[in-house]
The first five atom37 places (N, CA, C, CB, O) and aatype in JSON, in Angstrom:
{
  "aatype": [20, 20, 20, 20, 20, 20, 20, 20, 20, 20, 20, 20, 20, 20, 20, 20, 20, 20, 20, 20, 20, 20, 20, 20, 20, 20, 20, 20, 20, 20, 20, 20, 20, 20, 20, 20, 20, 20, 20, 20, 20, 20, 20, 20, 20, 20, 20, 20, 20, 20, 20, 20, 20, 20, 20, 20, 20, 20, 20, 20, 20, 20, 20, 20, 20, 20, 20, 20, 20, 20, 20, 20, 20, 20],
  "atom_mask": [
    [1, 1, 1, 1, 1],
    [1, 1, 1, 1, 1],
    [1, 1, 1, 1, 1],
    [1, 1, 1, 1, 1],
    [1, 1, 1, 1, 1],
    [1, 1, 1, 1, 1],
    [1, 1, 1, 1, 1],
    [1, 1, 1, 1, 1],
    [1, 1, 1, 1, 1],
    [1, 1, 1, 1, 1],
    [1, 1, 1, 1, 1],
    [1, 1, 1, 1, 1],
    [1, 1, 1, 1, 1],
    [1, 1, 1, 1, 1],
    [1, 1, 1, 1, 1],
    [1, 1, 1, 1, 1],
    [1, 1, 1, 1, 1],
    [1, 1, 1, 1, 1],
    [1, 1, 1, 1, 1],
    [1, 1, 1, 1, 1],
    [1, 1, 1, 1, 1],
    [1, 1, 1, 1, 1],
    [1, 1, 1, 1, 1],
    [1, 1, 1, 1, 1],
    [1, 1, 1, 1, 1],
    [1, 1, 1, 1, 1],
    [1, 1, 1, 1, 1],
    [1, 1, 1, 1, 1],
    [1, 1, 1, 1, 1],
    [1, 1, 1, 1, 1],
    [1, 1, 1, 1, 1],
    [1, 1, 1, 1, 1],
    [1, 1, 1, 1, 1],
    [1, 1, 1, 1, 1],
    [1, 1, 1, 1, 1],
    [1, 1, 1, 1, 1],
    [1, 1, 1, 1, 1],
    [1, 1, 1, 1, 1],
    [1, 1, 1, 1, 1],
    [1, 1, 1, 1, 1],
    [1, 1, 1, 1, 1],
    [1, 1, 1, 1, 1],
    [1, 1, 1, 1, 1],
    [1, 1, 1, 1, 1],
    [1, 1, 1, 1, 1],
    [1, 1, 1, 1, 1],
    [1, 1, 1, 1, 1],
    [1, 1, 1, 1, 1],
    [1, 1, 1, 1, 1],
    [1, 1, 1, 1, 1],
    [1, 1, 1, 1, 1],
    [1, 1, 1, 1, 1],
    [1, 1, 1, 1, 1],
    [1, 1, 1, 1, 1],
    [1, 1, 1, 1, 1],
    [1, 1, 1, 1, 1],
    [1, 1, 1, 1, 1],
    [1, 1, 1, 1, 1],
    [1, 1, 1, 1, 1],
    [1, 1, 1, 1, 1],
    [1, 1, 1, 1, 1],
    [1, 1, 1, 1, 1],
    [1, 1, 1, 1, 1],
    [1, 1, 1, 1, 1],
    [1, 1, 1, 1, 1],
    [1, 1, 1, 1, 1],
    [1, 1, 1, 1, 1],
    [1, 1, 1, 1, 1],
    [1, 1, 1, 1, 1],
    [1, 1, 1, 1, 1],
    [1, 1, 1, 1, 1],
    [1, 1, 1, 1, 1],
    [1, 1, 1, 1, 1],
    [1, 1, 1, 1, 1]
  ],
  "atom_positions": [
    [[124.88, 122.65, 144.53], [123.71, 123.1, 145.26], [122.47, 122.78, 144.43], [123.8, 124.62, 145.58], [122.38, 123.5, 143.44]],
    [[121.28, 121.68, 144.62], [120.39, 121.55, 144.16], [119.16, 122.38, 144.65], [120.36, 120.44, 144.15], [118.67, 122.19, 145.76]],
    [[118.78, 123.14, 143.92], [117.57, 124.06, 143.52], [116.12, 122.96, 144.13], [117.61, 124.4, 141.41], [115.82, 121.8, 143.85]],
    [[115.67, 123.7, 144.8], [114.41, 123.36, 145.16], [113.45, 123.55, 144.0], [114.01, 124.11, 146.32], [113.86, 124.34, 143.15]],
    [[112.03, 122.87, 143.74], [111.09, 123.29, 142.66], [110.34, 124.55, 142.87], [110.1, 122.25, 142.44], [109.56, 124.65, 141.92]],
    [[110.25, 125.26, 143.44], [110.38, 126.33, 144.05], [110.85, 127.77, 143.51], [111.05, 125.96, 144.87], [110.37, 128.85, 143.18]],
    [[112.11, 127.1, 143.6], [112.95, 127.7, 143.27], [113.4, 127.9, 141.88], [113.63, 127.34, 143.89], [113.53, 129.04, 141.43]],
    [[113.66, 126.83, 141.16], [113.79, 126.53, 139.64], [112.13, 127.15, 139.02], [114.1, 124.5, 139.36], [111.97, 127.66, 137.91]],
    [[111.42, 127.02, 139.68], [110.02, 127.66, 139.04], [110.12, 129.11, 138.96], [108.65, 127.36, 139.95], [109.64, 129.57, 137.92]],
    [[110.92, 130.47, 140.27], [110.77, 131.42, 139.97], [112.23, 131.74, 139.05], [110.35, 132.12, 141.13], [112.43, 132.84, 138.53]],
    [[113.1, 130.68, 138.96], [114.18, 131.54, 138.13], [113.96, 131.52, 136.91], [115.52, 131.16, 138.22], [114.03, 132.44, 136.09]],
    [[113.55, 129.86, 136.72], [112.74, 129.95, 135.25], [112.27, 130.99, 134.69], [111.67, 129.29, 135.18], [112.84, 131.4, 133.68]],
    [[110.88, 131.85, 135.31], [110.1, 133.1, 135.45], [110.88, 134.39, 135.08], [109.61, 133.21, 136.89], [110.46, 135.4, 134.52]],
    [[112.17, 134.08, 135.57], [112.95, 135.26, 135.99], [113.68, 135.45, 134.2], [114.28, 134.82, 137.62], [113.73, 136.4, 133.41]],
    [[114.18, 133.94, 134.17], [114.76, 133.97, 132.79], [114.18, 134.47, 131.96], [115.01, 132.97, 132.27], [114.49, 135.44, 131.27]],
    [[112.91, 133.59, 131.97], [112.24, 133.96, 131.06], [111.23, 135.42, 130.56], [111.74, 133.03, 131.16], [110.69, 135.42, 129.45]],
    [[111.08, 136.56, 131.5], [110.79, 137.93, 131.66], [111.69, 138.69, 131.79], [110.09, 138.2, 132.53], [111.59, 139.91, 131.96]],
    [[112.93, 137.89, 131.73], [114.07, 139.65, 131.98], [114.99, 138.54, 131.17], [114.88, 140.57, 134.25], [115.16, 138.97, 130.02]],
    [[115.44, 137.68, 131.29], [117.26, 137.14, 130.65], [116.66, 136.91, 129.32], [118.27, 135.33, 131.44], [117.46, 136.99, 128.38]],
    [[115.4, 136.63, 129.03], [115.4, 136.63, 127.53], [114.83, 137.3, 126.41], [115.11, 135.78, 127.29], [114.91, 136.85, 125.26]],
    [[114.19, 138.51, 126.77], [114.31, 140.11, 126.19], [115.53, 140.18, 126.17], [113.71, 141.41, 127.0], [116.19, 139.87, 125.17]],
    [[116.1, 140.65, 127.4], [117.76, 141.13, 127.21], [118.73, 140.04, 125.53], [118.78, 140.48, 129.34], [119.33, 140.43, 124.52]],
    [[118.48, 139.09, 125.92], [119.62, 137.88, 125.29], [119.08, 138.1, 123.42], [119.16, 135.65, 126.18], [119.82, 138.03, 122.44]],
    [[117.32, 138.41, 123.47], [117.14, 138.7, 122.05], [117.4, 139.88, 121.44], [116.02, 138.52, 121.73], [117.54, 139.73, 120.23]],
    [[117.55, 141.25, 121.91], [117.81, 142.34, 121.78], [119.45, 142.39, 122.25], [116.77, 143.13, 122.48], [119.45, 143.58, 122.56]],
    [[120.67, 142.0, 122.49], [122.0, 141.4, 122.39], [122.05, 141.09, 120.64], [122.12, 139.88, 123.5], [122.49, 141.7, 119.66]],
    [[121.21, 139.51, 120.93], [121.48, 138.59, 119.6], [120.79, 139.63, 117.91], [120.28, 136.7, 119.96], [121.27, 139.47, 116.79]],
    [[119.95, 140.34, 118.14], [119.86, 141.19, 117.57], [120.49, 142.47, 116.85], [119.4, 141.23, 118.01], [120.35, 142.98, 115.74]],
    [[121.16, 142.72, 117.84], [122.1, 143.69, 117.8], [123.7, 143.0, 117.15], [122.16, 144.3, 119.4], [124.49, 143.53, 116.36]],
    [[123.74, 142.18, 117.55], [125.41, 141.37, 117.06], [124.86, 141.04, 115.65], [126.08, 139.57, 118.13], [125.71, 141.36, 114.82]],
    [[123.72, 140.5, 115.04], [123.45, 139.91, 114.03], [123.04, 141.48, 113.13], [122.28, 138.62, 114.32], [123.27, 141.47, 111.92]],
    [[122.47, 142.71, 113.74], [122.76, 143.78, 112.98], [123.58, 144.23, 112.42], [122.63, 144.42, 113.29], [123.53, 144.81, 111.34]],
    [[125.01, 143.9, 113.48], [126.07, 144.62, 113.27], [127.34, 144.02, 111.77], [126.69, 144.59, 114.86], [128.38, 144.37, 111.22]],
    [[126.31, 142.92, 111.74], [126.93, 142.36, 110.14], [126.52, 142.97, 108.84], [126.52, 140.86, 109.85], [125.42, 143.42, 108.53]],
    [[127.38, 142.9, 108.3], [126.69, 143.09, 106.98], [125.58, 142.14, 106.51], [127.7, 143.05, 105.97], [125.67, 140.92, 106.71]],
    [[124.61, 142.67, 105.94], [123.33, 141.8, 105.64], [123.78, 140.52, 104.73], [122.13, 142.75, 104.77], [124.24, 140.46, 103.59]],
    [[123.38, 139.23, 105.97], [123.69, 138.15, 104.77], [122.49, 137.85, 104.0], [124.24, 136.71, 105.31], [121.47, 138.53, 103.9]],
    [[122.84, 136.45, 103.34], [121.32, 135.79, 102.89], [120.84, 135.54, 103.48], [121.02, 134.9, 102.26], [121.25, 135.21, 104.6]],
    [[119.23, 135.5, 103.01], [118.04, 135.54, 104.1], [118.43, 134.07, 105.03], [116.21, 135.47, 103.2], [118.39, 133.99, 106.26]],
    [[118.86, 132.72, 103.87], [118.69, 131.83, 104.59], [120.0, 131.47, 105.58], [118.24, 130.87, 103.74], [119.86, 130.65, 106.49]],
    [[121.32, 132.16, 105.32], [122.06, 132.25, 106.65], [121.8, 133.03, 107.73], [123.18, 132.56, 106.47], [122.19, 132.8, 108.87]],
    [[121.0, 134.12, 107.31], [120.49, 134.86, 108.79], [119.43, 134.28, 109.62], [119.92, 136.27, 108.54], [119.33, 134.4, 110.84]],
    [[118.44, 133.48, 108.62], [117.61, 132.43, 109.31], [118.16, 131.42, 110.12], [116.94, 131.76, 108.43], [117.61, 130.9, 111.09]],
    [[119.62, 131.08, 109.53], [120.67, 129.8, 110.49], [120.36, 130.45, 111.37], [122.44, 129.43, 110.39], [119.38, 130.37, 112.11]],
    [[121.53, 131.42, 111.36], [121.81, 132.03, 112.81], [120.6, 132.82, 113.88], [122.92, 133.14, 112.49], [120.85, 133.13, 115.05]],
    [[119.67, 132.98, 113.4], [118.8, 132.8, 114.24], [118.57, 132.16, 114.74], [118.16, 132.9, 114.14], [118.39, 132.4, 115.93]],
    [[118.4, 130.87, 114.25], [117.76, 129.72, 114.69], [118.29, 129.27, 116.05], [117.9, 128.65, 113.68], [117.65, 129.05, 117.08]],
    [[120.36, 129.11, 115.7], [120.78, 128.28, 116.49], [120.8, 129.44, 117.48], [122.01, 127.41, 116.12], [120.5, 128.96, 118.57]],
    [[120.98, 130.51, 117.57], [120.37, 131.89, 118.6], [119.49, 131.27, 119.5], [119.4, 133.22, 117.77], [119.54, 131.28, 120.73]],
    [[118.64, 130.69, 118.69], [117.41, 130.42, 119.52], [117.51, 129.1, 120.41], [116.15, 130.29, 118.54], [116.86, 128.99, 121.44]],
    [[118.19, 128.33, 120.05], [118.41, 127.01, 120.61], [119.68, 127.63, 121.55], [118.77, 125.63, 119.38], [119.56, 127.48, 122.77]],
    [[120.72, 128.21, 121.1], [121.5, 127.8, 121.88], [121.51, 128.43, 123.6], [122.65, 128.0, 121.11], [122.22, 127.96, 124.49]],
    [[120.65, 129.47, 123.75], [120.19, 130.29, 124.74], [119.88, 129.57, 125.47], [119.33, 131.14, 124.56], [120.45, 129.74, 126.55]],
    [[118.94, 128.48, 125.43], [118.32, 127.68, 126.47], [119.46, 126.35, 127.09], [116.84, 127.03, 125.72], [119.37, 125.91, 128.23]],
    [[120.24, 125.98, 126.31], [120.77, 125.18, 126.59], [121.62, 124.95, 127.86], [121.16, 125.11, 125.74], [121.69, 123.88, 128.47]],
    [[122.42, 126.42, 128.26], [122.54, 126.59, 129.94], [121.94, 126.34, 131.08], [122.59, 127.51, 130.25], [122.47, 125.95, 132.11]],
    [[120.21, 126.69, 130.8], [119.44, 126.58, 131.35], [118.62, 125.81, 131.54], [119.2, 127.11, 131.28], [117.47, 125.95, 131.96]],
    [[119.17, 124.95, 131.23], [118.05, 123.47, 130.82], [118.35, 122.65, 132.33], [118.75, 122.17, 128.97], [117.59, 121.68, 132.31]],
    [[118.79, 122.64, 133.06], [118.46, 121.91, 135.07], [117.63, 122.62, 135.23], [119.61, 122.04, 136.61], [116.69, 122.1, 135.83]],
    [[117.46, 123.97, 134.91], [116.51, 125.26, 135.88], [115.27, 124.76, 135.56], [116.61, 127.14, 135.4], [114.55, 124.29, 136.45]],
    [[114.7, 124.82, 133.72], [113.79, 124.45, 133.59], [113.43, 123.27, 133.85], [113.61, 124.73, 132.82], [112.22, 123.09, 134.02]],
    [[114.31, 122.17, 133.95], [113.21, 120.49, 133.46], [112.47, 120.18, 134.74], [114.32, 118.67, 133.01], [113.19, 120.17, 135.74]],
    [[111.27, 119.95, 134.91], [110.71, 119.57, 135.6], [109.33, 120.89, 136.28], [111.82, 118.96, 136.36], [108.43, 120.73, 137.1]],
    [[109.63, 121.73, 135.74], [108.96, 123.0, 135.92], [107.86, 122.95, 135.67], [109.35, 123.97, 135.32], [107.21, 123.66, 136.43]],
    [[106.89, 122.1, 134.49], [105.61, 122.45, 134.09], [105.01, 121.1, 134.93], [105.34, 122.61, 132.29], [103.88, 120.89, 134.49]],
    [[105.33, 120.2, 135.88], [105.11, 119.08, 136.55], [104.49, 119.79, 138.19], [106.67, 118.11, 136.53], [104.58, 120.99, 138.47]],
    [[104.17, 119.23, 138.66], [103.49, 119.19, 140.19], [105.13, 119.14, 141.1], [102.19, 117.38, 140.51], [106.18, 118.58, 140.77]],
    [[104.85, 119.83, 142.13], [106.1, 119.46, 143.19], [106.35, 117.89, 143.13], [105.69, 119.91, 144.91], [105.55, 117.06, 142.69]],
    [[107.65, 117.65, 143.68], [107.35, 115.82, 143.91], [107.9, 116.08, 145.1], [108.19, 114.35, 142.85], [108.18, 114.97, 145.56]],
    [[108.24, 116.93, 145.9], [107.96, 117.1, 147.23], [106.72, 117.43, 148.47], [108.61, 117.78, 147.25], [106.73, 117.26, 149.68]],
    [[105.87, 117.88, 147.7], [104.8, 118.33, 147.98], [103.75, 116.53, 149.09], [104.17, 119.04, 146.15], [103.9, 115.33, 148.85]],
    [[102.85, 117.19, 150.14], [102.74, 116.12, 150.45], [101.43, 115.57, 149.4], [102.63, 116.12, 151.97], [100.96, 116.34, 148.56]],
    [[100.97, 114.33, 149.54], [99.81, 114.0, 148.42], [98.6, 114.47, 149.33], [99.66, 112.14, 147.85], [98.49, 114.3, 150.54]],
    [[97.63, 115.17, 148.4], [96.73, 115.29, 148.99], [95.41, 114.38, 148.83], [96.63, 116.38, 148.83], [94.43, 114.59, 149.54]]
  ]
}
């Protein structure tokens, strides 16, 4: 089922105001629940935290910050 731009524009929105509070306060919480590593492995795992979140979501977003290309020309 291909997503209209439309559509991919409000889920984007959606992700991005509710799925990714939730997903940092999760990743937060799992990375609490370790014993404290070194700064610079907890910096890893942040990091790839941070990358790897979007990576599902990457059809929803691409094309999102562009003009419809359905739209008629005005």
């Amino acid at each position: 089922m291909a997503l209209t731009h439309k559509s991919r524009r409000r889920w984007s929105l959606a992700i991005l105001l509710i799925g990714l509070p939730l997903y940092i306060l999760v990743a937060w919480g799992l990375v609490g629940m370790l014993e404290r590593p070194n700064v610079l492995i907890e910096l890893a795992i942040y990091a790839s935290l941070g990358v790897l979140w979007a990576l599902p979501f990457k059809a929803v977003f691409k094309g999102v910050g562009k003009g419809d290309p359905d739209a008629p020309e005005e």
